[in-house]
FIPANU-263404 format. One record per residue (C-alpha): x, y, z. Coordinates in Angstrom, 2 decimals. Layout:
      xx      yy      zz
       X       Y       Z
...
//
This chain:
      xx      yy      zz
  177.60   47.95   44.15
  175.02   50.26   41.88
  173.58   53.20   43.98
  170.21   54.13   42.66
  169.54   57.95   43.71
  166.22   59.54   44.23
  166.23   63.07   43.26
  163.56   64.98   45.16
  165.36   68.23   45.62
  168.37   70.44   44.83
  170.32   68.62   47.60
  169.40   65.07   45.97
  170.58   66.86   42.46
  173.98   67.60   43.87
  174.73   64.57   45.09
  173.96   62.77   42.05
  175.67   64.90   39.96
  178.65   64.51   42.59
  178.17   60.76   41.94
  178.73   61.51   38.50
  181.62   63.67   38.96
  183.51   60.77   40.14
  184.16   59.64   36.71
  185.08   63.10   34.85
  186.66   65.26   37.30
  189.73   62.43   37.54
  190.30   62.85   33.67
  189.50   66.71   33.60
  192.12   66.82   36.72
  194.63   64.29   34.47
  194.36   66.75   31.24
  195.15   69.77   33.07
  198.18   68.93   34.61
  199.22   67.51   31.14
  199.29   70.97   29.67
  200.28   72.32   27.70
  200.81   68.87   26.24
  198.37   67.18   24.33
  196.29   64.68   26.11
  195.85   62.20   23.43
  192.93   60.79   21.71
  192.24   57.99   24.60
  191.68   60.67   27.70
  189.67   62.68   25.09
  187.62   59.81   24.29
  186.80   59.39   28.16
  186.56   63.24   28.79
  184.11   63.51   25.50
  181.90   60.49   27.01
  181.83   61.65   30.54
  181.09   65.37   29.89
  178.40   64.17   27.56
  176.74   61.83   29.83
  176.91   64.95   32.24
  175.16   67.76   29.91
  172.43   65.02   29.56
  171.97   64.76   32.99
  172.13   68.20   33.65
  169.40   68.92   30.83
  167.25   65.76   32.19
  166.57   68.19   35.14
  166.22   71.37   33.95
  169.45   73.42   34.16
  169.26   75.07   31.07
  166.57   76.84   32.03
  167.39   77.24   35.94
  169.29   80.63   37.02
  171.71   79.17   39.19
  172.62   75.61   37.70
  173.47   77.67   33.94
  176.67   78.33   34.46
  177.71   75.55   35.52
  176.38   73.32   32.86
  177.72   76.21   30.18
  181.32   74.95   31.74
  180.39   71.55   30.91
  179.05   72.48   27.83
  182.37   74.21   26.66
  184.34   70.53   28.03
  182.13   68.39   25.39
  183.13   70.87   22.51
  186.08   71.85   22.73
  187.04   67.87   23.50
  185.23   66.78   20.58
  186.96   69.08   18.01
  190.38   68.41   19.89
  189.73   64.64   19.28
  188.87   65.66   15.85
  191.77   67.01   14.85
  193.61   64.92   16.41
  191.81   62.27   14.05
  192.87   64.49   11.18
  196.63   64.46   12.28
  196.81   60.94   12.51
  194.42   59.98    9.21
  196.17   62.72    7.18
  198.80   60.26    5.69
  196.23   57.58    4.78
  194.04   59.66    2.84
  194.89   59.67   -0.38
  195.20   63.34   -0.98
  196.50   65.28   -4.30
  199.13   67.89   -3.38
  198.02   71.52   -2.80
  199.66   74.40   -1.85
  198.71   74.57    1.60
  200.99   72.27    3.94
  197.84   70.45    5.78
  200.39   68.88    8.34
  201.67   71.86    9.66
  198.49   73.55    9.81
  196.88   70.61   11.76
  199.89   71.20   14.00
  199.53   74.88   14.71
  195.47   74.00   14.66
  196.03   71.57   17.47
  198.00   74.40   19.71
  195.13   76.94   19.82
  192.87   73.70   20.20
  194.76   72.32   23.06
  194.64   75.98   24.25
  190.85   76.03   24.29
  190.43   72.93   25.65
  192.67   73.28   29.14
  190.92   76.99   29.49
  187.48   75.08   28.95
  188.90   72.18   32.08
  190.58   75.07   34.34
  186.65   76.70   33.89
  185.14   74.09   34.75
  187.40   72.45   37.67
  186.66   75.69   39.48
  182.98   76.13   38.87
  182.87   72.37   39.98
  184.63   73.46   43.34
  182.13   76.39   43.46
  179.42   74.35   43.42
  181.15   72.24   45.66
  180.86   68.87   43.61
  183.96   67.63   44.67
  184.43   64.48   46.29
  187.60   62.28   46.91
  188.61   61.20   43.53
  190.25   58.23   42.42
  192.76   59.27   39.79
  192.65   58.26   36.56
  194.56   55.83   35.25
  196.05   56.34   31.65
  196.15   53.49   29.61
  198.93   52.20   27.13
  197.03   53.47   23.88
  197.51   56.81   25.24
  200.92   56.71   22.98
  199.22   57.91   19.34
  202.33   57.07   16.99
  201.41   54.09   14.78
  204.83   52.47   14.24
  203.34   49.34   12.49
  200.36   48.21   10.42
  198.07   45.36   10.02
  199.35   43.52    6.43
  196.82   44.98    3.96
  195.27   41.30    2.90
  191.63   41.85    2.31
  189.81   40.46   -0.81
  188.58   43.11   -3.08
  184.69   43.16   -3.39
  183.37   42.35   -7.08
  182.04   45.31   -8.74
  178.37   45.95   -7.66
  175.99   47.97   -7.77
  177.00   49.22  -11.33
  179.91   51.16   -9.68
  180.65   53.35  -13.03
  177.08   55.27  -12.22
  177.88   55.88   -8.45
  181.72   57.25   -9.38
  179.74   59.76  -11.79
  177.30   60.46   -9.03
  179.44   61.23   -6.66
  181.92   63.36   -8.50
  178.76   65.38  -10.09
  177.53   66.14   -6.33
  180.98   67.07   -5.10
  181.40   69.49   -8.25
  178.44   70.98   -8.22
  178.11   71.82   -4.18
  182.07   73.02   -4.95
  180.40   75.52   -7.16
  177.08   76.47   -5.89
  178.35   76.98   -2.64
  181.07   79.46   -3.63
  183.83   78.49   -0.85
  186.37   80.85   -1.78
  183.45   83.83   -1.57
  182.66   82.67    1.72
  186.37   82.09    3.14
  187.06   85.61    1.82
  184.54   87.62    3.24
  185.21   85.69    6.47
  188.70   86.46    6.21
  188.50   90.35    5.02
  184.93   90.70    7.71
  186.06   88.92   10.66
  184.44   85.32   11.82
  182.58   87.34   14.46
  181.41   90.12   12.21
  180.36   87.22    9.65
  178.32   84.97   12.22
  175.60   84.29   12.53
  174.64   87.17    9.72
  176.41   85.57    6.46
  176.99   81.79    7.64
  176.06   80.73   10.67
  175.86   76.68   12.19
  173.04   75.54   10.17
  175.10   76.67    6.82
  178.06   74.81    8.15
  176.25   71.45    9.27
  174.75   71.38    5.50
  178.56   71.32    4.13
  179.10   68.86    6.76
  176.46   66.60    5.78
  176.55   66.58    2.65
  180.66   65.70    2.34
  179.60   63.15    4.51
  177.46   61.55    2.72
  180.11   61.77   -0.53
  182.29   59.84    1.57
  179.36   57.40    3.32
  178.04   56.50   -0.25
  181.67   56.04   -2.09
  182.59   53.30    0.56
  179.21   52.13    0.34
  179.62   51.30   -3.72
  183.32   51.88   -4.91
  185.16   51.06   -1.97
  187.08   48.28   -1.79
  185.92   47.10   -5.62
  188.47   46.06   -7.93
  187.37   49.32   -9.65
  188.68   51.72   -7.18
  192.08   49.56   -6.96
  192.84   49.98  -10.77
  192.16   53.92  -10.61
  194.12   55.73   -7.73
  191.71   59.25   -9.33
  189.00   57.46   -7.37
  190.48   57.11   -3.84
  191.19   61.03   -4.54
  187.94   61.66   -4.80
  186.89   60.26   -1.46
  190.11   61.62    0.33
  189.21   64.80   -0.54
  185.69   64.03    0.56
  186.58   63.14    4.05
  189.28   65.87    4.24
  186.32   68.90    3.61
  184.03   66.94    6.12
  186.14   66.34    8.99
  187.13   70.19    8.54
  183.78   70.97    8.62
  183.00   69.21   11.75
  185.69   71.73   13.34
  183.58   74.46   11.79
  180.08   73.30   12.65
  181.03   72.44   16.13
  182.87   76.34   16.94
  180.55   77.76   15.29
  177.78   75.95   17.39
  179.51   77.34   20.25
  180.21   81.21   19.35
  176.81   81.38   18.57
  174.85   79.41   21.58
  176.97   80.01   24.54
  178.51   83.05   23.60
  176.47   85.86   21.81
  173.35   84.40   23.25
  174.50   84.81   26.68
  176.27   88.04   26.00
  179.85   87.02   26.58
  181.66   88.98   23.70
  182.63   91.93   25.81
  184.41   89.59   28.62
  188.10   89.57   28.19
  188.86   86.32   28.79
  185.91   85.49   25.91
  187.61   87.68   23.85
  190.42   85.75   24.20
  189.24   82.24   23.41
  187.01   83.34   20.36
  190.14   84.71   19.00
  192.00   81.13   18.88
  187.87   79.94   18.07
  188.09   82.81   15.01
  191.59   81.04   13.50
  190.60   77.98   13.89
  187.06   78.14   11.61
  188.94   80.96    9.04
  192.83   80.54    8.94
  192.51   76.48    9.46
  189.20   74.49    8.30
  187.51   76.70    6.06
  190.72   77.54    3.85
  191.99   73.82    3.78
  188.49   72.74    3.19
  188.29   75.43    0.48
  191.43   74.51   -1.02
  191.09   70.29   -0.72
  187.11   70.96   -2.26
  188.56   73.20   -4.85
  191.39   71.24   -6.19
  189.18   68.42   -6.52
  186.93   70.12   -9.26
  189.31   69.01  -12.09
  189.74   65.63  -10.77
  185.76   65.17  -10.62
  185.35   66.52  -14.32
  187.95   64.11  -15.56
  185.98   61.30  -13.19
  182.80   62.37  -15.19
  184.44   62.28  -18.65
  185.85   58.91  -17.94
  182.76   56.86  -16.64
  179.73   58.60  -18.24
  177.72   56.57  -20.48
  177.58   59.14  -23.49
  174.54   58.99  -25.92
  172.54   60.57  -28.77
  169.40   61.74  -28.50
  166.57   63.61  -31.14
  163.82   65.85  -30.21
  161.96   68.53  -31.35
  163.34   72.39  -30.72
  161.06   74.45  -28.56
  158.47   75.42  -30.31
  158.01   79.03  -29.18
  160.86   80.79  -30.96
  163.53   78.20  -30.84
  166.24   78.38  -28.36
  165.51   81.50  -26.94
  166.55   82.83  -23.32
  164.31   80.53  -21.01
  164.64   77.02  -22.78
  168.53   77.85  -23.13
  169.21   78.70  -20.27
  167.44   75.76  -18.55
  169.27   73.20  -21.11
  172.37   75.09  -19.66
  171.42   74.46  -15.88
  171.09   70.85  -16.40
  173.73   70.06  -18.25
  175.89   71.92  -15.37
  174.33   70.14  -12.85
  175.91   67.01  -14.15
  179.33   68.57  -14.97
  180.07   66.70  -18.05
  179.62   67.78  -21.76
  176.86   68.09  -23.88
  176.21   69.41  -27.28
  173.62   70.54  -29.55
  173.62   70.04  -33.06
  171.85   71.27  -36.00
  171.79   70.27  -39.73
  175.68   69.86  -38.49
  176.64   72.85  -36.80
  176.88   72.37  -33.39
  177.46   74.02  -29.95
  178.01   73.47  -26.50
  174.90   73.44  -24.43
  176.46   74.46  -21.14
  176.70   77.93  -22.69
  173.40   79.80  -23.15
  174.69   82.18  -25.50
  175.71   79.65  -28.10
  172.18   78.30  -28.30
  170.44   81.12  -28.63
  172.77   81.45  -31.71
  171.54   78.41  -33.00
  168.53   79.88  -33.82
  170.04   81.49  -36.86
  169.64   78.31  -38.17
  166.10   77.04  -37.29
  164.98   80.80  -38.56
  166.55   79.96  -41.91
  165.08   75.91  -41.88
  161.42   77.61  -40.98
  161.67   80.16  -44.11
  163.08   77.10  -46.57
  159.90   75.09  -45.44
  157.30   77.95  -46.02
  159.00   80.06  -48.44
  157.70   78.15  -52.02
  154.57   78.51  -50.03
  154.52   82.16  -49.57
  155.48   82.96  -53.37
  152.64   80.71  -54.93
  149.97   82.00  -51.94
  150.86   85.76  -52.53
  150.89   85.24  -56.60
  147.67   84.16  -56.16
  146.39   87.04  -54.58
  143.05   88.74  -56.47
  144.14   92.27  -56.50
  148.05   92.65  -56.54
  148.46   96.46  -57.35
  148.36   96.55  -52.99
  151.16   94.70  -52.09
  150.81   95.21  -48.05
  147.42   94.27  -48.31
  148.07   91.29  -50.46
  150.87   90.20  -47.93
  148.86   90.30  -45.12
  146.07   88.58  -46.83
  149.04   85.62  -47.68
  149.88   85.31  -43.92
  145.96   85.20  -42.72
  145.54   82.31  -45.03
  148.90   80.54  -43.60
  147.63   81.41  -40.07
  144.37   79.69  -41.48
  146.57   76.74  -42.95
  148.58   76.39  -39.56
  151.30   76.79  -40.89
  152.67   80.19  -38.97
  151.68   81.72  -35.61
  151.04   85.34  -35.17
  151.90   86.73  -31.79
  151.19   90.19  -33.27
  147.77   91.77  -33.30
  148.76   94.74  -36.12
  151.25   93.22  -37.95
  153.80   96.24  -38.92
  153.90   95.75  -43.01
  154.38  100.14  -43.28
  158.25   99.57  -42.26
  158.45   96.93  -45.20
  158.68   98.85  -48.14
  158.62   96.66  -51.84
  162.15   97.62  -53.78
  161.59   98.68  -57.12
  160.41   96.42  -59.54
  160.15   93.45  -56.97
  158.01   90.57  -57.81
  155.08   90.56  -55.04
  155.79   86.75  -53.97
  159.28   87.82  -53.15
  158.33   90.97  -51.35
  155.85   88.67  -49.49
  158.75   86.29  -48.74
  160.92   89.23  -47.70
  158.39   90.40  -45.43
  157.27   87.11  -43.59
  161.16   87.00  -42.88
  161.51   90.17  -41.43
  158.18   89.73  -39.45
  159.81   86.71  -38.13
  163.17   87.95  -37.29
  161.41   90.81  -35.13
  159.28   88.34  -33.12
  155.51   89.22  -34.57
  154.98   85.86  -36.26
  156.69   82.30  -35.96
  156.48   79.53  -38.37
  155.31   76.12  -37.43
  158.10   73.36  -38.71
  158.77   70.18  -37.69
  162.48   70.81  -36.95
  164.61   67.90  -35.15
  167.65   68.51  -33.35
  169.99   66.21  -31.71
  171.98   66.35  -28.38
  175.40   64.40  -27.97
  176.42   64.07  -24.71
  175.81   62.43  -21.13
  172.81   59.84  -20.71
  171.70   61.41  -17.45
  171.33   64.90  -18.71
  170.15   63.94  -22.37
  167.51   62.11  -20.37
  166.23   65.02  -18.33
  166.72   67.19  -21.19
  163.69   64.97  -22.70
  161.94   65.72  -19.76
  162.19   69.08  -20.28
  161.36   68.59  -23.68
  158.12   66.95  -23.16
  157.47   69.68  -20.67
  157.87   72.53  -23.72
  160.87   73.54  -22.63
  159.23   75.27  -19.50
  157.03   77.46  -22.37
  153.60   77.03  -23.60
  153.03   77.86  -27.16
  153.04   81.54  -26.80
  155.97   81.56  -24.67
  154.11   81.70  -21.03
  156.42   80.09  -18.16
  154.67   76.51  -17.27
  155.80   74.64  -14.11
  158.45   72.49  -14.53
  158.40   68.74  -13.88
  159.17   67.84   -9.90
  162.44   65.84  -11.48
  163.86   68.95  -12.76
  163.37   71.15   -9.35
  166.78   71.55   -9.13
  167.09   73.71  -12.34
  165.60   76.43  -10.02
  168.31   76.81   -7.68
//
């Protein structure tokens, strides 16, 4: 029969959260006197669900923010997490040989093993807390026991016959493997996991948290290698595609690897930092002891195996990239504002690292790779010396044709007003500096004037308008933000002033 309680004070609250009790004490009680052996996912998976429904309850009615019902629900509190991450590694330890995992040199089983000792640790202190603050508050009632079931046993000793029709490639499968792989690469190296693991390990987890990382750091890693794993089974998994390259079920054991490891993290890390520095706990002994086992557990175990799967994955995901980009050419015009200078270089740089595959920049044939900044701004060598072929004739008949040539600064700077007049350069100089440009002896003024209008160039006063073309090789997807960036002016107005940059290429800010 359903009993429907009617809380109208403290005394009603107790006996509905005694009512409650009925079902979690019996598999708290069943746990402890387990230890120290491990429980199994099944009693987890009750303990999990009743101590949840139980923090609800308590919330529904205030005792987070009540002085004497805080504790308590802190005990509970402590059941739900340290159940959850017991039952996730517990998931790991069992999953481990059906992910499809490269070899590294970290032995993952053995470490899940000695992860699942301090774990099993953690939880039992969490139960033994929270047994006694339940007789405290004198909750208890007469329990039925529980009852274990037969899937209590974990070992798998036999499996269903593999038998399931691949799915037909959808969804153009090709773009989704280079999707993923780019995402995994580039959080791999914009989020610098070996940094943080080492100044975790050399710091301390609780000289590091919340103040370098803290939970809300952790639950992004955990997102977003869950959505890596979400979106390859959503459009590679189980195509004929991913059965006739094992590299691709690497990629998503890998995936799910770093995210289940990061669960661990988010989910101690929750902990340290809401129910233990907030409440002030850290100079307790018995705290002291369970962040300890808390402090391997996020350091020694899930950060450095999630550091080493997400790391040894980087070549895998290149090689992924390489094989199932769509590679194309593309022309467009070099920036106009002093050719591939520092700010258009280095954003031709970003993107094409953001994509992780290669790209390269050519010129009249000589070519470079335009993940490197460096090697475009050397490329400008050769758009200097395209710009002075296209105006130099110019220059020689202009300056020859000068009225009075006995002055040959004057008549030079009278050649470049007229080819400022024509359009045909752009002076970025107000007093052009002709006095450190001194005619050789018995130098024909249109070559002087040539000379000159090169050197003026080279040192940045003037530029010369051309119509120069150059042509990137590489990956569709970043040849076809590259034209966005293009058509933006390579982030530069004419005269080299930063303009905002199109709300497709934000993430060349990061």
């Amino acid at each position: 029969m359903v009993r429907h309680c009617k809380v109208h004070d403290e005394d009603d609250f107790a006996d509905v959260l005694r009512c409650m009790l009925q079902h979690t004490l019996p598999v708290a009680e069943y746990i402890r006197q387990l230890a120290p052996a491990d429980p199994g996912r099944t009693a987890l998976g009750v303990l999990l669900q009743e101590s949840s429904r139980l923090e609800e309850l308590l919330d529904a009615y205030g005792a987070r923010t009540n002085r004497r019902w805080l504790p308590f629900r802190r005990t509970v509190a402590a059941v739900k997490l340290f159940s959850d991450v017991h039952y996730k590694l517990l998931h790991l330890k069992y999953s481990i040989p059906l992910y499809a995992l490269m070899e590294v040199d970290r032995d993952i089983v053995s470490a899940t093993g000695a992860a699942l000792e301090r774990s099993n640790r953690l939880l039992n202190g969490a139960i033994e807390r929270f047994l006694t603050s339940a007789e405290r508050y004198e909750l208890y009632t007469e329990l039925s026991p529980y009852e274990p079931r037969c899937l209590e046993d974990e070992e798998v000793t036999w499996r269903l016959p593999n038998d399931v029709t691949h799915s037909p490639v959808q969804y153009n499968p090709d773009e989704s493997v280079v999707a993923l792989a780019t995402e995994f690469l580039n959080e791999v190296e914009e989020s610098d996991l070996p940094g943080l693991h080492s100044a975790l390990s050399e710091r301390g987890f609780t000289d590091c948290v919340p103040i370098l990382a803290c939970e809300k750091d952790f639950r992004r890693f955990e997102e977003v290698f869950h959505n890596l794993q979400a979106l390859y089974d959503s459009y590679v998994g189980g195509t004929d595609l991913e059965r006739s390259d094992e590299n691709l079920a690497h990629l998503r054991g890998h995936a799910t690897v770093v995210f289940h490891l990061f669960e661990i993290v988010t989910g101690l890390t929750h902990h340290y930092e809401r129910h233990i520095v907030i409440a002030e706990l850290m100079h307790d002994e018995l705290v002291q002891a369970r962040v300890e086992d808390m402090s391997w557990l996020v350091v020694s175990y899930a950060i450095e195996l999630a550091m080493v799967y997400a790391t040894s994955a980087q070549d895998l995901c290149r090689e992924l990239i390489r094989t199932y980009t769509e590679y194309t050419t593309l022309t467009l015009p070099a920036p106009p504002y002093r050719g591939f200078h520092v700010r258009p270089s280095t954003l031709i740089a970003r993107i094409v690292r953001h994509y992780g595959s290669e790209v390269v920049l050519e010129i009249e044939g000589e070519r470079c790779d335009a993940s490197a900044p460096m090697e475009m701004i050397r490329m400008n060598e050769h758009i200097n010396a395209i710009k002075r072929r296209s105006i130099g004739g110019e220059v020689v008949v202009l300056a020859e044709q000068q009225l009075d040539q006995s002055d040959y600064r004057r008549a030079v700077h009278d050649t470049i007003l007229e080819l400022f007049r024509r359009k045909r350069i752009i002076i970025y100089s107000r007093d052009l500096a002709l006095e450190s440009i001194s005619p050789a002896s018995g130098e024909p003024l249109g070559e002087y004037a040539r000379r000159a209008i090169e050197q003026l160039l080279a040192e940045g006063q003037i530029d010369i308008k051309a119509d120069i073309k150059v042509v990137f090789r590489g990956d569709r997807r970043a040849l076809e933000d590259i034209q966005i960036l293009a058509e933006a002016g390579y982030g530069e107005d004419q005269f080299g002033n930063n303009v905002p940059l199109p709300k497709e290429l934000a993430y060349v800010k990061r």
